[in-house]
C-alpha positions as CSV (number, residue, x, y, z in Angstrom):
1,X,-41.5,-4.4,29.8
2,X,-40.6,-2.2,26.9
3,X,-38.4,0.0,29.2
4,X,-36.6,-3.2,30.2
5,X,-36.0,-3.5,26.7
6,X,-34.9,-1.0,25.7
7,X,-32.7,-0.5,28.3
8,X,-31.1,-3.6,27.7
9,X,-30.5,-2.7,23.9
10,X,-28.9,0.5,24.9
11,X,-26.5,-1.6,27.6
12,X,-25.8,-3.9,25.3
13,X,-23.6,-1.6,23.0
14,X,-20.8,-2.4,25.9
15,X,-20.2,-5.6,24.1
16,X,-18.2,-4.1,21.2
17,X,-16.4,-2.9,23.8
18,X,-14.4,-5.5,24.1
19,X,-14.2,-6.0,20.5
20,X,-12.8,-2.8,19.9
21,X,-9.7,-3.8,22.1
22,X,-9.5,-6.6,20.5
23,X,-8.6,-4.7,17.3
24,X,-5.8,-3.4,19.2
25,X,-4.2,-7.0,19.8
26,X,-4.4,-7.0,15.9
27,X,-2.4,-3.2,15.9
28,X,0.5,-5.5,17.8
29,X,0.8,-8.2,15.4
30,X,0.9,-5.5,12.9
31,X,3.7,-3.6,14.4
32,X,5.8,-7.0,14.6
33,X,5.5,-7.7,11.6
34,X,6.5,-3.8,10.5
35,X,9.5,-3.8,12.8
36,X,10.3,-7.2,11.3
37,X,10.3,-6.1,7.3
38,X,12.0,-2.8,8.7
39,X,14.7,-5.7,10.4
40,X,14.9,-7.2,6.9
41,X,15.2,-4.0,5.2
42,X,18.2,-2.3,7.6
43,X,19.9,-5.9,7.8
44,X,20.0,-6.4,3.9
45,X,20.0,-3.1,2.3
46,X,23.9,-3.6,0.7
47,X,22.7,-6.9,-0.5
48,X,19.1,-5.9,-1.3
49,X,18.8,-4.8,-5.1
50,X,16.6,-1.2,-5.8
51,X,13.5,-3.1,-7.1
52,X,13.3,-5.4,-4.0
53,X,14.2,-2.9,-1.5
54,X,11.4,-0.7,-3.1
55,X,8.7,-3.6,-2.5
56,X,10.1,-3.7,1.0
57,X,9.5,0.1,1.4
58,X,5.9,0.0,-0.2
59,X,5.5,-3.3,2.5
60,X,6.1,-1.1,5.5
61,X,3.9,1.8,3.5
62,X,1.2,-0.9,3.5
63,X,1.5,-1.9,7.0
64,X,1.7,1.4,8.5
65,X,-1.7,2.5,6.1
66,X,-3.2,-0.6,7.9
67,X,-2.1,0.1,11.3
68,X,-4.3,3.5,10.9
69,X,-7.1,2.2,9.7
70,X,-7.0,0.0,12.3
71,X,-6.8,3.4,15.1
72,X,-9.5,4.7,13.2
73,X,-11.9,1.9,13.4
74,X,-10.8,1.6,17.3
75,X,-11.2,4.7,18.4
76,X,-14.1,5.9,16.5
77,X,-16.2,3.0,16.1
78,X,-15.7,3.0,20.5
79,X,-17.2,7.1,20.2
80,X,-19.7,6.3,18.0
81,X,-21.2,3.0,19.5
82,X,-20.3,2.6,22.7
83,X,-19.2,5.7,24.8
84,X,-17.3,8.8,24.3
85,X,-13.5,8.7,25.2
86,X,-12.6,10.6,28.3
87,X,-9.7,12.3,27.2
88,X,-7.7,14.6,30.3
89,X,-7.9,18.0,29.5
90,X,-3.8,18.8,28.8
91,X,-3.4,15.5,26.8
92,X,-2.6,14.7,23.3
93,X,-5.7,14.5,21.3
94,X,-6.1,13.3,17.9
95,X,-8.0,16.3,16.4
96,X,-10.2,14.1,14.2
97,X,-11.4,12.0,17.6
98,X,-15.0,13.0,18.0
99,X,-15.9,14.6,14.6
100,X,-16.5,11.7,12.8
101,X,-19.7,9.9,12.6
102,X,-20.4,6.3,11.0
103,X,-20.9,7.9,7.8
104,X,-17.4,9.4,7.7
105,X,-15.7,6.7,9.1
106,X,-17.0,4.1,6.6
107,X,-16.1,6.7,3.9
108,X,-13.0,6.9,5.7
109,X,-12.0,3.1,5.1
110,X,-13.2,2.8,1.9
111,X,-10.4,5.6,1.0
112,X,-8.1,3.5,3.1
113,X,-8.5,0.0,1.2
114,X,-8.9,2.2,-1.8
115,X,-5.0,3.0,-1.1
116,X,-4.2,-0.1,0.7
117,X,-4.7,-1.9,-2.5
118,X,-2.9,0.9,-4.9
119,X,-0.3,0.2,-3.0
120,X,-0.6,-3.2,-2.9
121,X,-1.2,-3.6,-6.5
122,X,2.2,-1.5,-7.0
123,X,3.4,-3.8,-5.7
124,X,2.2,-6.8,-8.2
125,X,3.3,-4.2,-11.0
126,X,6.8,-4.1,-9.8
127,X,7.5,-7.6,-9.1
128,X,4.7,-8.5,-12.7
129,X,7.6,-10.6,-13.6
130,X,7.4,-13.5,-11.4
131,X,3.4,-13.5,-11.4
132,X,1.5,-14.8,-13.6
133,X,-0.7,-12.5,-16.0
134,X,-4.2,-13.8,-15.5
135,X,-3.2,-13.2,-11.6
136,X,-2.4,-9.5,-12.4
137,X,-5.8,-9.2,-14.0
138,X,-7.5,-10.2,-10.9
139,X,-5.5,-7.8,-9.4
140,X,-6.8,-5.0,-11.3
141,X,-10.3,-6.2,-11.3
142,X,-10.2,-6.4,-7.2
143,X,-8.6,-2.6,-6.8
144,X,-11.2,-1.5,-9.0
145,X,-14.1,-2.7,-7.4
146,X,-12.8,-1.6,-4.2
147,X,-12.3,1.8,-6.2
148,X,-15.8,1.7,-7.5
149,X,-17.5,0.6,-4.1
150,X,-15.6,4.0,-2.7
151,X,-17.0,6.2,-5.7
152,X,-20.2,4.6,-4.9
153,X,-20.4,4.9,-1.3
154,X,-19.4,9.1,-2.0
155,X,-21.9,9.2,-4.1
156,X,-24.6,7.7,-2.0
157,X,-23.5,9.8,1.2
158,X,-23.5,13.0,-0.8
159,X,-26.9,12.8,-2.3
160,X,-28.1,11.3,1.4
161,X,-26.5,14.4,3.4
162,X,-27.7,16.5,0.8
163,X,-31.4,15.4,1.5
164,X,-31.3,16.2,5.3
């Protein structure tokens, strides 16, 4: 019975399997909406003024900063939960595939959202005009929890690799 088990446990890691993919459906979305805001950019740039055609830049920054998180969840959470990628010898590999275990990919995304929302809270600075204040302060608060949760997490898997 326990063998049965435990075998089943093990199988069952094919179920993220499919969740993994799914992430890449979101990637698709994501590179619509780029090429669309890149669209809006191209189209509109003589009309466009500096300020708004800087937000438009830091939007496609965002989106592409996103869109490799995104890979890196994808690809390493598949290696590191449910199988390792087959990659043919003489293709393009990305040379972090493989190297990074759960520990460094979480620390991974917290860096990312740590920059997702610098950017994104550039953004809110350069357009403070038309928000309101106490929304900006929010804002701040959010980017540095995020910020502290990061320094945290370092923290935490330095003292945790250091005691193995």
């Amino acid at each position: 019975m326990e063998k049965f088990i435990e075998t089943l446990m093990y199988r069952s890691r094919w179920l993220l399997a499919p969740i993994y993919l799914g992430l890449s459906l979101g990637l698709i979305a994501l590179s619509i909406k780029f090429f669309q805001e890149a669209w809006h950019l191209l189209s509109h740039s003589l009309t466009l003024t500096e300020a708004e055609m800087v937000l438009i830049i830091l939007s496609l920054i965002d989106l592409a900063m996103v869109g490799g998180l995104i890979v890196m969840v994808m690809m390493s959470g598949y290696e590191n939960f449910v199988s390792q990628l087959d990659v043919a010898e003489g293709s393009e590999k990305l040379s972090w595939l493989g190297t990074m275990d759960s520990s460094s990919l979480k620390m991974k995304v917290a860096a990312s959202i740590v920059a997702i929302s610098s950017i994104h809270l550039l953004k809110m600075f350069m357009n403070a005009g038309n928000i309101p204040n106490d929304k900006l302060l929010w804002y701040v608060v959010l980017h540095m929890a995020f910020v502290l949760s990061a320094v945290a997490m370092g923290v935490l898997d330095h003292f945790t690799r250091k005691s193995h």
